[in-house]
N, C-alpha and C positions, 0 to 999 in steps of 0.2 A: 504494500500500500504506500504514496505517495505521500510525502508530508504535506502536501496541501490537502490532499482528500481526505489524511488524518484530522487534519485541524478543521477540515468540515464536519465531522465526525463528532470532536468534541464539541465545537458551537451546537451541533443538531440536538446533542442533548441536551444539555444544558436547555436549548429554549424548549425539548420536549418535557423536563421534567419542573419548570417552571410554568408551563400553559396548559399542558396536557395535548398537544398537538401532537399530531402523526410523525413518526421519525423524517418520514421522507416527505414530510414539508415542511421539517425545520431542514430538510439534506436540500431541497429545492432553492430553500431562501437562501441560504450559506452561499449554495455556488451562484443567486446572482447577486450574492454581494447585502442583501439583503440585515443579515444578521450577521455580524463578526468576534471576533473574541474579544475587543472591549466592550460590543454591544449584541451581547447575543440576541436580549430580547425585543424586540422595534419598539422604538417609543412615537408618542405622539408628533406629528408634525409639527402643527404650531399652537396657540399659546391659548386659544380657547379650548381645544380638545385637551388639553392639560391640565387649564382649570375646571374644566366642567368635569372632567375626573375626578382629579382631586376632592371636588367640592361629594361625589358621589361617594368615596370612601367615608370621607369626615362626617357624613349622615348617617350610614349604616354602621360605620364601629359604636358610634353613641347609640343610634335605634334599635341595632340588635343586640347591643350588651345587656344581658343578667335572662337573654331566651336562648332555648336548644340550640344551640350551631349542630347541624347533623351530617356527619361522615367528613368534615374537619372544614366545612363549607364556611368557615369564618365571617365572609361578608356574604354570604346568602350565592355563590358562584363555586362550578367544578369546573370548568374549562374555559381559556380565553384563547381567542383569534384576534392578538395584537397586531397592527397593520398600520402606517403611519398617517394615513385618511381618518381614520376610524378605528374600531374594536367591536367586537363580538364574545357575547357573553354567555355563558351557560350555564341555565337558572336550576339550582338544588330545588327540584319539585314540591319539596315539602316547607320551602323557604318563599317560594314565589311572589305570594301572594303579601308577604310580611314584606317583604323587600319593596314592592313595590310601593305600599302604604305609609315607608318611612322617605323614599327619594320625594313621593308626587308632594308638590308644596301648598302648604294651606297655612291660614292666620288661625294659630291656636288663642283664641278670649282667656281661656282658662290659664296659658303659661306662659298670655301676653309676650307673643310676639310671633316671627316667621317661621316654621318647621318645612323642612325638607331643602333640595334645591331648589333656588331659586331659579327661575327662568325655566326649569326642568317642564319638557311635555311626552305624553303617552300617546306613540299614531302608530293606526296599524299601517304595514306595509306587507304588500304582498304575501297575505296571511299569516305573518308576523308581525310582531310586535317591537320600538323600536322608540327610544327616550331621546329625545332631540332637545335641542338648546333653543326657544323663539327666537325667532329676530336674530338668529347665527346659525351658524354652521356643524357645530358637536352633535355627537352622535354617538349612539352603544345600541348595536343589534342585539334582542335577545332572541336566546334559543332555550327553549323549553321541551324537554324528552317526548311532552306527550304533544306529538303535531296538534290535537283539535283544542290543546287548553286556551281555555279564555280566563283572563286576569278575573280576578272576586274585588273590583274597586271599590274605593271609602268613598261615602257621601257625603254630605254636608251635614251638620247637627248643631245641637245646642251649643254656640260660643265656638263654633268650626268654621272656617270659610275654605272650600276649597278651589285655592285659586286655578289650577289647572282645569278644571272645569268653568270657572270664571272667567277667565281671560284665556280663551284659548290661543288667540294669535298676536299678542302682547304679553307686556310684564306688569306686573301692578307695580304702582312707584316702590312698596317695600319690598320687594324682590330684586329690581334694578339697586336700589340704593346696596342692598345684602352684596348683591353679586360686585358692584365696586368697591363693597368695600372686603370680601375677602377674595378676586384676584390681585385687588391691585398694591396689596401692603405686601414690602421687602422682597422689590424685585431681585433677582441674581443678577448679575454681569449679564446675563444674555434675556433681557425680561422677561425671564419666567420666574416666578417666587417659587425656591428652593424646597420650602414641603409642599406646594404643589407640585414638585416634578415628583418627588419620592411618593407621596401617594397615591397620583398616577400611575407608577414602575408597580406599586403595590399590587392596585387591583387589574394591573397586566400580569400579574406570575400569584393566580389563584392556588396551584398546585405547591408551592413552598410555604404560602401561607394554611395549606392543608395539611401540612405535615405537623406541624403544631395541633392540631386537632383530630390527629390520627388515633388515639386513643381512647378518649369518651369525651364526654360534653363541658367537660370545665375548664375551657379555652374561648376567648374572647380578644377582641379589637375594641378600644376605645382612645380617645385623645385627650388634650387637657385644653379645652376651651373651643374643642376645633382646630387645634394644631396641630401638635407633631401627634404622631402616633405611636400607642404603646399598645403591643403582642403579648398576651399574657396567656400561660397553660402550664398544666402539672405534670403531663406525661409524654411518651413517644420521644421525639427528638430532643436530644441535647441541645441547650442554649446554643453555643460554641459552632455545636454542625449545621443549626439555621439559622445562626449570623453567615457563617464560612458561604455556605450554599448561597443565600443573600448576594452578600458580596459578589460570587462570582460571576451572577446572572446579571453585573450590570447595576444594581438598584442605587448605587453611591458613585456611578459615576459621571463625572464632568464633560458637558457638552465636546468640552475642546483643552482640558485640562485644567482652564482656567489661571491665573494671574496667582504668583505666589504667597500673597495676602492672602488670598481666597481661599488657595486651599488648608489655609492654617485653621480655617475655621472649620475643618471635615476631621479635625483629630478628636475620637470622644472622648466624654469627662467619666465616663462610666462603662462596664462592661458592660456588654451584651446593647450599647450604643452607636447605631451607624448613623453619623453625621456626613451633613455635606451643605456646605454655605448658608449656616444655619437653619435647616430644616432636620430634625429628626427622628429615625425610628428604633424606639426601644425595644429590647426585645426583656421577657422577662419568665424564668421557667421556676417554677414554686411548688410547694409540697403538694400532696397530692391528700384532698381533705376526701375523697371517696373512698381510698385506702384508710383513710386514719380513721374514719366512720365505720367501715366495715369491720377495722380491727375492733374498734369499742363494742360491736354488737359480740364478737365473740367472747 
């Protein structure tokens, strides 16, 4: 074997075992160039499909924390089709429906204020199903096991407004206002803000973040305000092997290296911390209270 067709070999897995894609279309994208060994897994082109990423992880680690995550579905996803246009998603069936009710946006009365994405809309397309950005260009196909599901949507209620049924082809001013203000604070050198690119890279490599949840149910995603993100589980892989794995798939690295100030700011302050230009993801592996529960009952 050729050392270039070796080193497609190793990129092919790497983006297999970070997306769950087919070997021989991460071997397709390698030779054309597609996916490489600093970047095995394709990120977003430009800088709305980034933020409207991003802004789709930092909902679901808050909305699904302290519910089932099932077969290590973390953010409610087993497979992604990252592609630098777009992505494609693949919706944990027993998750679907939860996922969806935490992205679509509405004015909570009760906890006064915006919930979900902002700008976020639900349109079918070609008997799919598919969450677009108004008035832009983002986008995330979903894909659902069961061809004929039809989403189970939230309505409106007492002290609920849901705006994506409200405004379907605009933003309400608190959705615009939301969305300038969490793309557009602490851009990087190359204007995209630094935890928006890492949560983005997050919820492009479902299958790493699966591995943390390979165990049973007491693994979870959340943030501290909406920002960086913290991985938290008790079982299955070692800290260390999915920081290592992390790493290698690309999630901390620099468009272009970046300027030597810059990258001082990617050193972390703490283990099991991958930093990059002030954006970061924690990672955090803890006792295991299902064993310590079980042992008490004996």
């Amino acid at each position: 074997m050729s050392s270039r067709t070796d080193n497609r070999h190793r990129v092919a897995t790497i983006c297999r075992e970070a997306t769950g894609l087919a070997h021989h279309t991460c071997m397709r994208w390698a030779a054309d160039g597609l996916i490489t060994r600093r970047r095995p897994v394709p990120d977003a082109a430009d800088e709305q499909q980034w933020t409207f990423e991003a802004l789709v992880v930092a909902e679901l680690a808050n909305g699904l924390r302290g519910h089932e995550q099932r077969d290590g579905a973390l953010l409610g996803f087993t497979h992604a089709r990252p592609e630098p246009a777009g992505l494609t998603l693949s919706l944990h069936p027993a998750m679907a429906d939860r996922v969806l009710g935490t992205l679509l946006p509405r004015i909570d009365q009760h906890q006064r204020g915006l919930r979900g994405v902002p700008g976020l809309r639900l349109v079918p397309m070609g008997g799919k199903w598919v969450l677009t950005r108004v008035q832009g260009r983002a986008a995330i196909h979903l894909v659902h096991p069961d061809a004929d599901w039809r989403p189970a949507l939230p309505q409106h209620g007492e002290g609920l407004t849901q705006l994506w049924r409200r405004n379907r082809h605009r933003m309400h001013p608190a959705e615009a206002a939301d969305w300038e203000q969490r793309s557009g604070a602490g851009h990087g050198h190359d204007g995209v803000p630094a935890q928006n690119r890492l949560n983005s890279r997050l919820l492009r490599r479902p299958r790493l973040l699966g591995a943390a949840g390979a165990a049973h149910g007491s693994a979870h995603v959340y943030t501290h305000g909406g920002g960086d993100v913290v991985v938290e589980w008790c079982c299955s892989v070692e800290r260390s092997d999915l920081e290592r794995r992390l790493r290698r798939s690309g999630l901390a690295e620099r468009p272009d290296g970046g300027p030597a100030r810059e990258r001082e700011r990617d050193r972390p302050w703490f283990p099991g911390e991958i930093a990059m230009g002030g954006g970061f993801v924690t990672l955090r592996r803890g006792p295991c209270h299902a064993a310590t529960a079980e042992a008490g009952v004996r």
